[in-house]
N, CA, C and O of each residue as an XYZ file, in Angstrom:
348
protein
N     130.707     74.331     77.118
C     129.283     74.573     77.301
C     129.085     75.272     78.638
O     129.713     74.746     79.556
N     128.434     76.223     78.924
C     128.277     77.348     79.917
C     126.926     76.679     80.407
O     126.132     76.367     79.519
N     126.570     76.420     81.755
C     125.441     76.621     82.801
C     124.617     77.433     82.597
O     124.634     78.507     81.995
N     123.676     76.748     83.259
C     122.337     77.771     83.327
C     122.937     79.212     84.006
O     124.027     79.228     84.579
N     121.953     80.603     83.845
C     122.222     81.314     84.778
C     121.691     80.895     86.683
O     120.960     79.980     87.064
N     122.292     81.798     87.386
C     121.381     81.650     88.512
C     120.006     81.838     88.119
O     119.383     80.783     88.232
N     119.470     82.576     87.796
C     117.781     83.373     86.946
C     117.532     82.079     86.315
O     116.510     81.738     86.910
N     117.747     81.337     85.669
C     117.013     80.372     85.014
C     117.097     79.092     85.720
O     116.342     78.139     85.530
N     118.317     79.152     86.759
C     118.217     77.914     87.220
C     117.270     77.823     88.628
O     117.239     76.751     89.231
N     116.632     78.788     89.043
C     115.686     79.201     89.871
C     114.537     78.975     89.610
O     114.263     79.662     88.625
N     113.428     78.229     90.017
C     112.093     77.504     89.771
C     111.224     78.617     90.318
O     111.448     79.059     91.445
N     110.067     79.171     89.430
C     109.044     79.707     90.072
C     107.676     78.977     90.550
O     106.748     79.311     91.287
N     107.949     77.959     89.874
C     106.299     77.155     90.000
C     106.583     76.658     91.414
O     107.640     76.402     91.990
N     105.555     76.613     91.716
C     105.388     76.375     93.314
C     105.863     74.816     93.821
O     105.832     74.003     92.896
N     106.178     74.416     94.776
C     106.503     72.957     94.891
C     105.366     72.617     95.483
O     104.484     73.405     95.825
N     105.363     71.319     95.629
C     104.199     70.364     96.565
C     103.899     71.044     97.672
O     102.696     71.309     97.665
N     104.465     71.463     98.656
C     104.258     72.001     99.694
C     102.885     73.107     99.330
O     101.690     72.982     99.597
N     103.528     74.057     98.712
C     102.980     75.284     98.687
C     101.710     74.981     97.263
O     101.174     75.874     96.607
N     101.615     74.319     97.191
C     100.406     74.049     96.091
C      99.664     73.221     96.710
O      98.631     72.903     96.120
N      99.849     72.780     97.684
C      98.777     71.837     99.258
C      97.951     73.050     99.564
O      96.797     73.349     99.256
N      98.820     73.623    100.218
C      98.491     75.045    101.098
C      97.759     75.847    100.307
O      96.665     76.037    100.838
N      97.889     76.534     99.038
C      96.974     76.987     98.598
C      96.033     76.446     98.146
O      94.982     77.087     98.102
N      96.071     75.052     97.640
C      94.777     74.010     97.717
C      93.663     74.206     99.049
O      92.452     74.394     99.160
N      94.599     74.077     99.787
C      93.635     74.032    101.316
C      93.035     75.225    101.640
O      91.889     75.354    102.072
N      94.019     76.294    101.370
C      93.358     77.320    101.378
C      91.979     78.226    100.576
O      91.099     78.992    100.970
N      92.373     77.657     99.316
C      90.974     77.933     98.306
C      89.986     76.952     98.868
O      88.914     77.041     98.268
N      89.984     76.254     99.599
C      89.305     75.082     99.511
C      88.170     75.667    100.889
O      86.951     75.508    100.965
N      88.940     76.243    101.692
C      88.828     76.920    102.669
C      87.732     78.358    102.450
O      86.537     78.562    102.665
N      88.497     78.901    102.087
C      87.576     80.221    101.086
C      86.421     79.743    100.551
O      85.358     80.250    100.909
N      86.441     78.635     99.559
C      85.254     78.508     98.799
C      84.024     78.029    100.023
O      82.817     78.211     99.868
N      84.602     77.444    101.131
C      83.397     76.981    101.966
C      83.087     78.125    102.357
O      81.886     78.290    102.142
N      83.740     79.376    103.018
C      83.413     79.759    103.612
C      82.437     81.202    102.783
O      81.624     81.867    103.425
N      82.674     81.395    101.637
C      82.067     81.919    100.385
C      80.372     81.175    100.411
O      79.283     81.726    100.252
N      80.569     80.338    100.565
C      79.217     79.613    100.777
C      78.290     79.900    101.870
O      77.068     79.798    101.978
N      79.271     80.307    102.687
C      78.140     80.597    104.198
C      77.759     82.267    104.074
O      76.937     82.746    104.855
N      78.323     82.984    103.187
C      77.650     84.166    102.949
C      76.402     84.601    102.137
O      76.171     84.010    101.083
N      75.733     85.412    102.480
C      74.894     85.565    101.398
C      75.213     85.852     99.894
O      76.252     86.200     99.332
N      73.901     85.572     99.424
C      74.541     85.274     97.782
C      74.855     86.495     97.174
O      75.680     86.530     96.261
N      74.031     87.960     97.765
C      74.549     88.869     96.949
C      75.916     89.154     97.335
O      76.771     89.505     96.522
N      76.178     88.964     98.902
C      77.622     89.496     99.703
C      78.858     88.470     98.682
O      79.961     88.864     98.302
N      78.212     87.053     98.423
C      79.418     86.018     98.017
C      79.590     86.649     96.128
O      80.653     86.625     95.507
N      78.492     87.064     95.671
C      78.597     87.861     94.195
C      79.421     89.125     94.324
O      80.413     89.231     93.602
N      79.129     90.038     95.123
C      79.796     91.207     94.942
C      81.359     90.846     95.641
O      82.389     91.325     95.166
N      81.350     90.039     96.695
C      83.146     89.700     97.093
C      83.957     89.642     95.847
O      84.964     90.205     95.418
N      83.084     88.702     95.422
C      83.879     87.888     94.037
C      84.320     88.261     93.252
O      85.296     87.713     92.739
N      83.676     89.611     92.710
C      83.533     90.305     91.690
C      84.828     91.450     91.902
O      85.672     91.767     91.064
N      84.663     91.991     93.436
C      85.403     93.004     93.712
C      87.077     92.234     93.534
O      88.014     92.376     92.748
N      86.758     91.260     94.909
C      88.282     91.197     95.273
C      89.223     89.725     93.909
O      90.375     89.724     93.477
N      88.366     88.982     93.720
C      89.035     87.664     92.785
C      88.637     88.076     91.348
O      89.172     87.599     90.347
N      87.763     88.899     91.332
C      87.767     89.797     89.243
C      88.446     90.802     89.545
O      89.490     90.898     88.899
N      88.279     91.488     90.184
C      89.383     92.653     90.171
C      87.813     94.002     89.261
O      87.991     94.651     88.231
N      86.941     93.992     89.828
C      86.209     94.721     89.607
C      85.871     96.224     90.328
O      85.514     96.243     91.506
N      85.943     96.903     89.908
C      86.100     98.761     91.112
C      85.120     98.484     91.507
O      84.498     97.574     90.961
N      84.440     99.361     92.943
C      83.312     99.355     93.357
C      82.074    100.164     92.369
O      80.961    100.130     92.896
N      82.113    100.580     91.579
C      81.922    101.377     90.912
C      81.108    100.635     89.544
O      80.025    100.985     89.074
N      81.925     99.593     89.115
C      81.960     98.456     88.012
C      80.592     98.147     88.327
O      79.566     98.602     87.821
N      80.763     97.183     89.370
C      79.684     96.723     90.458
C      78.710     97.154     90.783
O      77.791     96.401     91.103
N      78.553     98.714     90.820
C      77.400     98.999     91.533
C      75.852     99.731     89.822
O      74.652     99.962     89.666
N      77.451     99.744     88.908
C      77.139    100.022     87.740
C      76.226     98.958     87.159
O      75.191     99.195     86.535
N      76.797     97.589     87.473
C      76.308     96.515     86.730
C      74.905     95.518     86.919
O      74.160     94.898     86.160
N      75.041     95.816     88.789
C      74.028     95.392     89.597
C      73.027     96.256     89.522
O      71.862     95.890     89.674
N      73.342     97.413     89.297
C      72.168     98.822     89.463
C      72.216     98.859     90.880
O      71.233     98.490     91.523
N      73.363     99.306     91.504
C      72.947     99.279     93.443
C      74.013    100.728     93.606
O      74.839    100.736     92.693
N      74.121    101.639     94.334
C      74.778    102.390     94.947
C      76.316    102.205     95.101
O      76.488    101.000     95.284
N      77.471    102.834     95.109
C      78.417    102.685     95.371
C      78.702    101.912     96.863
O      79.106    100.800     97.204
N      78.278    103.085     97.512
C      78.161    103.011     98.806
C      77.835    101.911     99.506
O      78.399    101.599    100.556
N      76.547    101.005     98.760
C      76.043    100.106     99.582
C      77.178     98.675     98.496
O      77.281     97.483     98.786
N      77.669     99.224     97.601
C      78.872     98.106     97.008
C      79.782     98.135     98.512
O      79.777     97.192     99.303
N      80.449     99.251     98.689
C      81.211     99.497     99.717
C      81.104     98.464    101.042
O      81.815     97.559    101.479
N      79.804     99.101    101.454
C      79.506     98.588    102.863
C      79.339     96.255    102.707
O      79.452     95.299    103.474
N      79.108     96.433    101.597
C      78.790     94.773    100.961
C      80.149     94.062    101.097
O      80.156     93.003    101.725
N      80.937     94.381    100.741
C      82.627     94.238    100.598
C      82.784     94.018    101.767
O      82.893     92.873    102.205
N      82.831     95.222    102.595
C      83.763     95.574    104.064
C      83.090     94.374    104.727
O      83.744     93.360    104.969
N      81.477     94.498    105.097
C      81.171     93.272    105.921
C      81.046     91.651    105.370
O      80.611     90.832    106.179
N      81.433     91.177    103.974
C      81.751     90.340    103.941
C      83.111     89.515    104.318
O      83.331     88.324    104.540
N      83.911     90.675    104.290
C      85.440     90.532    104.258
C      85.138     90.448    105.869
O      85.405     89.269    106.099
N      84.693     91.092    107.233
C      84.498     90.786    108.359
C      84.253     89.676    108.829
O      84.913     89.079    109.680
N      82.903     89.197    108.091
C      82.554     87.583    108.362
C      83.236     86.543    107.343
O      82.965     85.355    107.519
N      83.930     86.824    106.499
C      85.159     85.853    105.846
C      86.283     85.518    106.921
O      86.521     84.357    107.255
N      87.044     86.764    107.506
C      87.808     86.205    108.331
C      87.131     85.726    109.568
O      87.660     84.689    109.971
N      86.022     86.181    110.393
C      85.581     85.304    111.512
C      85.092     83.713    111.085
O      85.254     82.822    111.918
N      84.443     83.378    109.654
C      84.915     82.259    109.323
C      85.914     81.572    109.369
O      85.989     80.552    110.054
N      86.988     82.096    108.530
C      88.279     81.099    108.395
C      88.996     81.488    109.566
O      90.171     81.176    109.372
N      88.854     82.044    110.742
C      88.982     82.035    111.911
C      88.871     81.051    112.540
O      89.787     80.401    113.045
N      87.801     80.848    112.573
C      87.127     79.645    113.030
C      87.409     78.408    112.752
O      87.387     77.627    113.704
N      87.743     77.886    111.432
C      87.610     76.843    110.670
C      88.996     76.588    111.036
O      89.250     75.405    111.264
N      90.159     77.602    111.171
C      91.413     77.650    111.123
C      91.748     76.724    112.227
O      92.925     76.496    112.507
């Protein structure tokens, strides 16, 4: 009877450690998702965790590319001076 390969005997699912950490970390995000405004915490969401173009977005909301754009960039500014902070 022949062994696993190396490839199968290699675990991808995350261990305890690293399923804390991204616990803490979503956990982290979602507060700090909260302290944004609601259209900035809708269009983040949409862009960066749906995987939506700016374009999708500005299509769907009826708003400008541009001002999708500028919505993104300065949420993503005050996301990290949040979890900056919190860090």
């Amino acid at each position: 009877m022949v062994g696993p390969s190396a490839a199968e005997a290699v675990s991808t699912a995350a261990g305890p450690v690293e399923q804390a950490v991204a616990a803490e970390l979503s956990d982290r995000l979602r507060a700090a998702l909260g302290q944004l405004s609601e259209k900035q915490a809708e269009i983040f969401s949409l862009h960066v965790l749906s995987g939506w173009s700016q374009r999708e977005i500005a299509e769907r909301l009826k708003m400008t590319d541009n001002y999708v754009g500028v919505t993104i960039y300065r949420a993503r500014q005050q996301l990290q001076q949040l979890l900056r902070a919190d860090g």
